[in-house]
LOSESE-996541 format. One record per residue (C-alpha): x, y, z. Coordinates in steps of 0.05 Angstrom, whole numbers, plus 5000, padded with zeros to 4 digits. Layout:
N
{pt {X, Y, Z}}
...
***
This chain:
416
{pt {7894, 4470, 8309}}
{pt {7968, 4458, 8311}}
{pt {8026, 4491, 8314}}
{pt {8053, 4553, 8363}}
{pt {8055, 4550, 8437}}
{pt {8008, 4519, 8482}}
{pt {7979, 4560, 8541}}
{pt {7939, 4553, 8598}}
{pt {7899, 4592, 8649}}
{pt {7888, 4572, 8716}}
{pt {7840, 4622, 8753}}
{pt {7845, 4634, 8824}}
{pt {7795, 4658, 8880}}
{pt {7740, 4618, 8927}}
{pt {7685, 4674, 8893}}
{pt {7688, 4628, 8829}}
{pt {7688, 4575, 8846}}
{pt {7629, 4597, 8893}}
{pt {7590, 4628, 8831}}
{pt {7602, 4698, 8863}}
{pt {7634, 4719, 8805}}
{pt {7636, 4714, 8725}}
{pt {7710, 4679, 8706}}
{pt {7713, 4727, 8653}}
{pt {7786, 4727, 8655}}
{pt {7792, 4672, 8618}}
{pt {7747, 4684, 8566}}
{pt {7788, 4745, 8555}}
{pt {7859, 4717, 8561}}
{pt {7824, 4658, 8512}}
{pt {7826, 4706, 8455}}
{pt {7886, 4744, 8462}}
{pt {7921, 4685, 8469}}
{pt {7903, 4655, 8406}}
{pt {7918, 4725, 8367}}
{pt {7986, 4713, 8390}}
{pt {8000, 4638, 8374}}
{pt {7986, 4613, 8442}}
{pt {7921, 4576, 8439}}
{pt {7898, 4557, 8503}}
{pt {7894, 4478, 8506}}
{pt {7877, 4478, 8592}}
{pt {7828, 4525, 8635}}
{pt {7818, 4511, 8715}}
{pt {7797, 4540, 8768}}
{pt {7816, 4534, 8836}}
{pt {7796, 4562, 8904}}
{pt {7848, 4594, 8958}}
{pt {7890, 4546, 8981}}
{pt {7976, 4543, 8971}}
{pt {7974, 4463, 8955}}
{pt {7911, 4470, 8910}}
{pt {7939, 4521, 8873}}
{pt {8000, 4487, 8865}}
{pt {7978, 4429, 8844}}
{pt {7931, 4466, 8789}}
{pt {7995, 4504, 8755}}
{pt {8038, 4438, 8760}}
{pt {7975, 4394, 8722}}
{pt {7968, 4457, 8674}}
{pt {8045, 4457, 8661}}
{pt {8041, 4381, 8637}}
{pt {7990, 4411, 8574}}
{pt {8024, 4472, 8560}}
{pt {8092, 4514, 8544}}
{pt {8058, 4580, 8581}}
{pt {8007, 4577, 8637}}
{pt {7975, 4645, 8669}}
{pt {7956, 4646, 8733}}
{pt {7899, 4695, 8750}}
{pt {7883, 4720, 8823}}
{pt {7902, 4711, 8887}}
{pt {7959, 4765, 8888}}
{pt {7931, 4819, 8933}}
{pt {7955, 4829, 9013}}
{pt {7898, 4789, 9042}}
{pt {7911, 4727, 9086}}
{pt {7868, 4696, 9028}}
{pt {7915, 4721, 8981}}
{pt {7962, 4655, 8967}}
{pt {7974, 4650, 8891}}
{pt {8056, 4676, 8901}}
{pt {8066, 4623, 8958}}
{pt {8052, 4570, 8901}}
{pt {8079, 4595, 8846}}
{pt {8157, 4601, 8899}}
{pt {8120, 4528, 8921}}
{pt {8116, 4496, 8846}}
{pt {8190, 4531, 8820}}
{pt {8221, 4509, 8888}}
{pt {8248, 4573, 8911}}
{pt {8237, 4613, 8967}}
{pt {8201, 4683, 8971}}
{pt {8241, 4736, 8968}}
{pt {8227, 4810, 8994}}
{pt {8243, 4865, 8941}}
{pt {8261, 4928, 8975}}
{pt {8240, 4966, 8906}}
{pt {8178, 4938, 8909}}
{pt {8167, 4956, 8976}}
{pt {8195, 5030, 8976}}
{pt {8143, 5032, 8915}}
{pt {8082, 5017, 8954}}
{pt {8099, 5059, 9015}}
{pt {8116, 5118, 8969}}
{pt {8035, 5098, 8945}}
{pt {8000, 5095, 9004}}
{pt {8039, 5165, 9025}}
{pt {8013, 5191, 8972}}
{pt {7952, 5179, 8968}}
{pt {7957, 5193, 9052}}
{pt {7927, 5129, 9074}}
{pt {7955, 5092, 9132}}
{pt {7982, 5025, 9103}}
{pt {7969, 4962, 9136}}
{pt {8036, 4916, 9144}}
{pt {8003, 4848, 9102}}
{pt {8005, 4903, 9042}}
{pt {8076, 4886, 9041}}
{pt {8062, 4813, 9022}}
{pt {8057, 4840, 8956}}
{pt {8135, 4857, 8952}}
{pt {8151, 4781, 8965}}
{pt {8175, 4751, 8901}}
{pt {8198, 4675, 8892}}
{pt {8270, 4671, 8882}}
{pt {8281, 4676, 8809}}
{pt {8221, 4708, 8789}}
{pt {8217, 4777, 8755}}
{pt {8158, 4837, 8787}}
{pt {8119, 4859, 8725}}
{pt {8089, 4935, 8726}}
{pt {8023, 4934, 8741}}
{pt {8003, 5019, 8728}}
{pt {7935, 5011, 8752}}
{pt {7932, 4968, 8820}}
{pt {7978, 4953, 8883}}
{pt {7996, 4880, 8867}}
{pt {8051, 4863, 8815}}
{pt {8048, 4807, 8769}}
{pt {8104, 4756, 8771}}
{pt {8137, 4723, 8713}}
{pt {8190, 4655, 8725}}
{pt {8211, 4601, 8681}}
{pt {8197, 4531, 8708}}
{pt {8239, 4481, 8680}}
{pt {8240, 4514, 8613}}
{pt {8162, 4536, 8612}}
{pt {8128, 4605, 8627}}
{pt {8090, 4617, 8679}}
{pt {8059, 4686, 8691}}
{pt {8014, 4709, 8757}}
{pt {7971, 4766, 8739}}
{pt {7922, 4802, 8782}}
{pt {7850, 4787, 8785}}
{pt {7821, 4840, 8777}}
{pt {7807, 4850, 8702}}
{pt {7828, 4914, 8695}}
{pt {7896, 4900, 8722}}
{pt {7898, 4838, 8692}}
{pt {7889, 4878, 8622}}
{pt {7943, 4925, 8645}}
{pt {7993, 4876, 8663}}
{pt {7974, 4833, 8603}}
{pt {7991, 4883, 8546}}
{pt {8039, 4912, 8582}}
{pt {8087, 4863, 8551}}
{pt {8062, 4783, 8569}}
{pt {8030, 4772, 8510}}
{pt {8079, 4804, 8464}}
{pt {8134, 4763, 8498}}
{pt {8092, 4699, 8487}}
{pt {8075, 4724, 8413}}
{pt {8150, 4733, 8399}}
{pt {8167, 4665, 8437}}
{pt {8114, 4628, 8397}}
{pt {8135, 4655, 8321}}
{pt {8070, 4650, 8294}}
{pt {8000, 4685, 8294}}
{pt {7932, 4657, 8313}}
{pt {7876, 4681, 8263}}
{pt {7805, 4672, 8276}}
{pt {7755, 4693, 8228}}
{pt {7676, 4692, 8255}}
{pt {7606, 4691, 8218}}
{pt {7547, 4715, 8253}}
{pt {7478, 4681, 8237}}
{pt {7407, 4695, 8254}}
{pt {7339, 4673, 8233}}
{pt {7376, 4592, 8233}}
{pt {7379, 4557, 8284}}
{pt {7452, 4516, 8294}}
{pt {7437, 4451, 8268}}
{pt {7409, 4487, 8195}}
{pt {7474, 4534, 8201}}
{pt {7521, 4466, 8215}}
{pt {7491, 4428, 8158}}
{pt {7499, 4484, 8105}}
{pt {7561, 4495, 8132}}
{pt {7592, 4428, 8131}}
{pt {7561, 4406, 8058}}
{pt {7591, 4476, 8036}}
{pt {7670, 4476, 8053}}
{pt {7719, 4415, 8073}}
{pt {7765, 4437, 8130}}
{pt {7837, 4436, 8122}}
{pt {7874, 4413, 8166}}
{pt {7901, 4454, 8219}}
{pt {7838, 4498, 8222}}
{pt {7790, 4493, 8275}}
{pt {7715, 4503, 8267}}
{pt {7666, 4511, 8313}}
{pt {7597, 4536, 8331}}
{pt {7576, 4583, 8386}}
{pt {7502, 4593, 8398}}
{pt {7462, 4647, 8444}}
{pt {7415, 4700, 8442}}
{pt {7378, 4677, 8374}}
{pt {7454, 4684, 8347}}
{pt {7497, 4623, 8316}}
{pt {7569, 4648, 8306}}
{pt {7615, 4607, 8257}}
{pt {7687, 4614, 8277}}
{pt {7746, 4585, 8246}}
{pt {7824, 4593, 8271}}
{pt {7879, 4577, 8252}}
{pt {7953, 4599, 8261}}
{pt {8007, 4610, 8216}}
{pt {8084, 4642, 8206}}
{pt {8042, 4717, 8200}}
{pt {7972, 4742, 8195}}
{pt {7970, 4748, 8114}}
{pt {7994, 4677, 8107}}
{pt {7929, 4651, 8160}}
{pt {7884, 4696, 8118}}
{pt {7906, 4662, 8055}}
{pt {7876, 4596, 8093}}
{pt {7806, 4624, 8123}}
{pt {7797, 4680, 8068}}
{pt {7761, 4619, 8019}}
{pt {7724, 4588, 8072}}
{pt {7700, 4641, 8092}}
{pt {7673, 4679, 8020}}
{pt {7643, 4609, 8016}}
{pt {7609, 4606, 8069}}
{pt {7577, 4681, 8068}}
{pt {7557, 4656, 7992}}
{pt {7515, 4589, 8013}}
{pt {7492, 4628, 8079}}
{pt {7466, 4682, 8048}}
{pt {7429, 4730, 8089}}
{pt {7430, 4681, 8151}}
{pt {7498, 4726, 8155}}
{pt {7489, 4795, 8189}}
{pt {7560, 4812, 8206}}
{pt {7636, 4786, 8217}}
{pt {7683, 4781, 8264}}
{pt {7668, 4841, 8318}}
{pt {7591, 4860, 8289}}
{pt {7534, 4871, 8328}}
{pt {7466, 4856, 8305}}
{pt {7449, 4925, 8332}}
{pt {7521, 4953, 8313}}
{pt {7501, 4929, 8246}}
{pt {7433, 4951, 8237}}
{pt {7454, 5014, 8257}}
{pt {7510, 5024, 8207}}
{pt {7463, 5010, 8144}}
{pt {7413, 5050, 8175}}
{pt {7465, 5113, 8173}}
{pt {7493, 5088, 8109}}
{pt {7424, 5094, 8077}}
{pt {7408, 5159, 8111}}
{pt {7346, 5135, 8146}}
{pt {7327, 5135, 8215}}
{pt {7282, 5087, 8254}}
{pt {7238, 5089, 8324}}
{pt {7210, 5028, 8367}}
{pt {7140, 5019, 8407}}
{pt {7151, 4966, 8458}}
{pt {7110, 4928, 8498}}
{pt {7139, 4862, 8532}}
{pt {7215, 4884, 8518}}
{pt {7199, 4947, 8569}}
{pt {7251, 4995, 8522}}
{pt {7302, 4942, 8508}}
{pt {7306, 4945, 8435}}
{pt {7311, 5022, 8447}}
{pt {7373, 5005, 8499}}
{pt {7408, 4964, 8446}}
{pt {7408, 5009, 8404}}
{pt {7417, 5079, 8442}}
{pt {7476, 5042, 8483}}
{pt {7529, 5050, 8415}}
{pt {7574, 5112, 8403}}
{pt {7542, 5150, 8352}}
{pt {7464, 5116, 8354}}
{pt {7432, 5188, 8349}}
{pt {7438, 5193, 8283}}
{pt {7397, 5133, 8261}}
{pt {7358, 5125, 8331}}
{pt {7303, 5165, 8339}}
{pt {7280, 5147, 8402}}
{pt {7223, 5095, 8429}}
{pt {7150, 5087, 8467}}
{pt {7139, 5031, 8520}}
{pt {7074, 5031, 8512}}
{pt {7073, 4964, 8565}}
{pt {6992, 4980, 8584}}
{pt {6947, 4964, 8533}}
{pt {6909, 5033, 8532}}
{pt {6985, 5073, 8523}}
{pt {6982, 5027, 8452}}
{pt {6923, 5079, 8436}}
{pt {6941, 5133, 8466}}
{pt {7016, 5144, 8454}}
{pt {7030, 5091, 8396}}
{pt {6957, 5111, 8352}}
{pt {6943, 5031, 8347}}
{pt {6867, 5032, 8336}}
{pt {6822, 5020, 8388}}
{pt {6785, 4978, 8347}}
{pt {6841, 4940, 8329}}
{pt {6865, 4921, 8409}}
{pt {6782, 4907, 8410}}
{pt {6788, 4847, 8350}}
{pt {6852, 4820, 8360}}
{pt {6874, 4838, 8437}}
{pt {6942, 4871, 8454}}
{pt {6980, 4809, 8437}}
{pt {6976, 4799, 8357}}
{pt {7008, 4802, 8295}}
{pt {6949, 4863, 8273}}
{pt {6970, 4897, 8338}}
{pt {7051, 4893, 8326}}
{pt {7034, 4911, 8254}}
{pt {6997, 4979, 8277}}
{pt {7046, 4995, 8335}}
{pt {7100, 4998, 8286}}
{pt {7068, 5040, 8233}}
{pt {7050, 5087, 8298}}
{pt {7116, 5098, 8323}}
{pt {7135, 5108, 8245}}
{pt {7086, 5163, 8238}}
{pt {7088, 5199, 8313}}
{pt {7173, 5197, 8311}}
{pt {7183, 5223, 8245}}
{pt {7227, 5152, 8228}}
{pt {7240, 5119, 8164}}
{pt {7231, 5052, 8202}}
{pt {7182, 5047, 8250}}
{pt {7185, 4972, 8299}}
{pt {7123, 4951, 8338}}
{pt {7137, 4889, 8389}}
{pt {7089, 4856, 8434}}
{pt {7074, 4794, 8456}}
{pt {7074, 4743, 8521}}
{pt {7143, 4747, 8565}}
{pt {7111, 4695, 8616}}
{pt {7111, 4653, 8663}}
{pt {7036, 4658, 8652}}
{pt {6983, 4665, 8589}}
{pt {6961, 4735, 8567}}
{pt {6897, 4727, 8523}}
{pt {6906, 4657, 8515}}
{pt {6969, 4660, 8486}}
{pt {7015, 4608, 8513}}
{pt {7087, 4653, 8542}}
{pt {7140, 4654, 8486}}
{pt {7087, 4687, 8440}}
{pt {7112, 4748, 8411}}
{pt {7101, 4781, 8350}}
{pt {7142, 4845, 8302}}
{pt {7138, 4889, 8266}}
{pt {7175, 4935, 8217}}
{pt {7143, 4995, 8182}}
{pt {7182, 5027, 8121}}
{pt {7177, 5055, 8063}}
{pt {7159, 4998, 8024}}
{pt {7105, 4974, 8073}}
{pt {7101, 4927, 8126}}
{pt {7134, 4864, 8150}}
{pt {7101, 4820, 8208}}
{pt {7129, 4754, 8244}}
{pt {7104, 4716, 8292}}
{pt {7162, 4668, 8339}}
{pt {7150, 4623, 8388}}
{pt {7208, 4635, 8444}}
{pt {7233, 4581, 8486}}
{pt {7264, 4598, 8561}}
{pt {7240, 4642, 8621}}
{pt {7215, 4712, 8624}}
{pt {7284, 4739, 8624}}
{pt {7304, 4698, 8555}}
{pt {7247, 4701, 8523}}
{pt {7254, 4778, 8526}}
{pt {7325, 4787, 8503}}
{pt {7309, 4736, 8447}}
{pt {7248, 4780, 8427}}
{pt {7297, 4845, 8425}}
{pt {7342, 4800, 8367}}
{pt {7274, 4780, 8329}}
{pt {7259, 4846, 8323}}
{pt {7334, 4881, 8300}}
{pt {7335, 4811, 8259}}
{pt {7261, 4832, 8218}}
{pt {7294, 4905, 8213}}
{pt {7361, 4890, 8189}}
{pt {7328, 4850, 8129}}
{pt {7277, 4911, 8111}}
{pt {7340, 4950, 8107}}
{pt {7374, 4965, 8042}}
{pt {7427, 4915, 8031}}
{pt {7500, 4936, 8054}}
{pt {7552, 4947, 7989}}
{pt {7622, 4928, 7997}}
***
C-alpha cells in the first residue's frame, strides 16, 4: 500500500519482552493508524534501558515519517523512555514548573503523600511539547526530530487511548492528507487455503491495495486497505472487490468489517423474532457466554443447560436414556436430542445441543477433537460432526464457533 505517511511503534517495558504482558498497544495503534493515512511500516519492542531505547526510535525513524513510542513514562527508576527520546533529539531534559504544580495540586487532592521520583514526570526534553493525558499522572511528549514526529505515550492502554485521540492521531491524519480504508470479510466453515484460492481466481488486485488473510478461532478474515485523498474516493476502490468477493464466497461470509459470529447470529435471530437456548456439554456454558456477553442478548438468548455429566443429559436436557445407552454421551444422536431438549424445556425457536471429546484423553473411544452439533428449529434438525485440532483449551473455543457457525446457517437469511 502506498501513499500517506509512514509510522512506527516502538513498545517499551521489560514485562514484554518477558511475556508478562499482551503488546496490545500496538495492535491497537496498528489500526488507528491506518484510518488516518499512517500505515505502520515498523513494530519493536524493547526492554528498559536509555541506549536500547534509543537506538530502537533512531532504527524506527530510518522507516518512517512518525514513530510512537509506548511505555516507559511513569516515575519509576525503570521508567527511562523521556531520557531517550531528550537522548535521540539531542537536547537536554527540561523541568516544567506547570507540569509540576499540576501533579502536586493531584496528589493534594487526592491527599496522598507524593513521593519526589513522581516529579520525573515533569522533565521534558528541550523542545518537546507535554501532551494532556486526563486519565493518568504521566504526560505524553511530542518533538520533531530532524523533520519527523515522534510521540511518547503512556503504557498503559487506557492512557495511551486518552492521549492518542486526544489530538495525535488527528495531527498525523491532517499531516498525512489522506485516509486509510480497510474493508474486512469474515469466513467460516473454509479453511484459509479454500478462502485464498476462491479469493484470488475471483478479483485481480489493484495496485496500491493490500490483501491479506488473518486466520483464528475457525474464522478466516479477508481484509483489504488501501488509502486515498478521502474515505469515499478509497471506497470507490474496495467497494467492487469486495461485492465480488461476498458473491463467489457465498455463505462462507457471516459478517463485515466489525461483525461477530455471535454479534451476528444474534442480530438475525432478533430480526426474525425468534429466540434460541443451548445444552452444553464439553464447552461448560461457553456458547451461552458468547452470546449472553453482548448488549442487548436477552432478547434472542434464552438462556442455557451444562448438562457436563452424562445423567444431567436425561435429567435436565430430556435426551433419552435409551439413546445415551446406544450411542454413549459423545454422538451425533446424542447432540441431535440435546438440542431438540433445550428447544422444548426453554421455550426457544432454536434449540443447540454440543457434546463431544475436549481431551487430552479418549471418552468412549472417541479420539479428543471429536465433537458433534446440533441445531433444532422449526424446520427440523441439523447435525455435524468436526474433528478439532489443538489442546483442550482450542479445541473448546473452536467447538463454541462450530456450533454459532451450524446456527447462523439454520437462520433465516439476513435482507439488505
Amino acid at each position: 500500500m502506498s501513499g500517506g505517511m509512514r509510522s512506527a511503534v516502538v513498545a517499551v517495558g521489560d514485562e514484554l519482552l518477558l511475556g508478562d504482558i499482551v503488546n496490545g498497544n500496538a495492535a491497537w495503534l496498528g489500526e488507528r493508524l491506518a484510518a488516518a493515512g499512517a500505515p505502520v511500516v515498523h513494530s519493536s519492542m524493547v526492554g528498559d534501558d536509555v541506549e536500547r531505547i534509543a537506538t530502537a526510535v533512531r532504527r524506527a525513524l530510518e522507516d518512517a515519517d512518525v514513530v510512537l513510542v509506548t511505555g516507559g513514562l511513569g516515575p519509576t527508576s525503570d521508567d527511562v523512555t523521556r531520557d531517550a527520546v531528550a537522548a535521540v533529539a539531542g537536547v537536554p531534559l527540561e523541568r516544567w514548573p506547570d507540569l509540576e504544580q499540576g501533579l502536586r495540586e493531584r496528589f493534594a487532592a487526592y491527599r496522598f503523600e507524593m513521593p519526589d521520583t513522581v516529579l520525573r514526570q515533569a522533565d521534558v526534553p528541550k523542545g518537546a511539547a507535554p501532551l494532556d493525558n486526563p486519565v493518568g499522572t504521566a504526560p505524553g511528549l511530542r518533538i520533531d526530530v530532524d523533520g519527523r514526529l515522534v510521540f511518547a505515550l503512556p503504557g498503559p492502554p487506557h492512557e495511551l487511548a486518552a492521549v492518542a485521540t486526544g489530538g495525535v492521531l488527528a495531527e498525523i491524519a491532517t499531516r498525512s492528507g489522506t485516509v486509510g480504508l480497510t474493508r474486512t470479510l469474515h469466513c467460516a466453515g473454509r479453511g484459509e487455503s479454500n478462502v485464498a484460492e476462491i479469493v484470488e481466481r475471483t478479483i485481480t488486485v489493484p495496485p496500491g491495495v493490500d490483501l491479506a488473510y488473518l486466520a483464528g478461532g475457525a474464522v478466516v478474515r479477508v481484509r483489504l486497505t488501501t488509502v486515498a485523498p478521502t474515505v469515499a474516493d478509497a471506497d470507490r476502490v474496495l467497494a467492487p472487490l469486495v461485492d465480488a468477493l461476498v458473491e463467489a464466497l457465498g455463505d462462507t461470509v457471516f459478517g463485515r468489517d466489525g461483525d461477530t459470529l455471535p454479534g451476528v447470529v444474534l442480530r438475525r435471530l432478533t430480526a426474525a423474532g425468534s429466540t434460541v437456548a443451548v445444552a452444553e456439554s464439553l464447552t461448560g456454558g461457553l456458547v451461552g457466554a458468547a452470546l449472553s456477553e453482548l448488549p442487548g442478548s436477552s432478547a434472542a438468548f434464552r438462556g442455557g443447560l451444562e448438562v457436563y455429566a452424562t445423567d444431567l443429559k436425561a435429567s435436565l436436557a430430556g435426551v433419552p436414556e435409551q439413546v445415551l445407552a446406544e450411542h454413549g454421551a459423545v454422538s451425533p444422536q446424542t447432540a441431535q436430542a440435546l438440542a431438540v431438549g433445550v428447544r422444548e424445556r426453554l421455550g426457544a425457536t432454536y434449540g443447540v445441543g454440543l457434546t463431544g471429546v475436549a481431551g487430552p484423553d479418549e471418552q468412549e473411544g472417541k479420539p479428543a477433537g471429536t465433537v458433534h452439533a446440533a441445531v433444532a428449529g422449526p424446520d427440523g434438525v441439523r447435525v455435524v460432526t468436526v474433528r478439532l485440532p489443538g489442546d483442550r483449551q482450542r479445541v473448546r473455543l473452536l467447538a463454541v464457533t462450530s456450533a454459532l457457525d451450524l446456527l447462523r446457517r439454520a437462520l433465516p437469511p439476513e435482507h439488505p
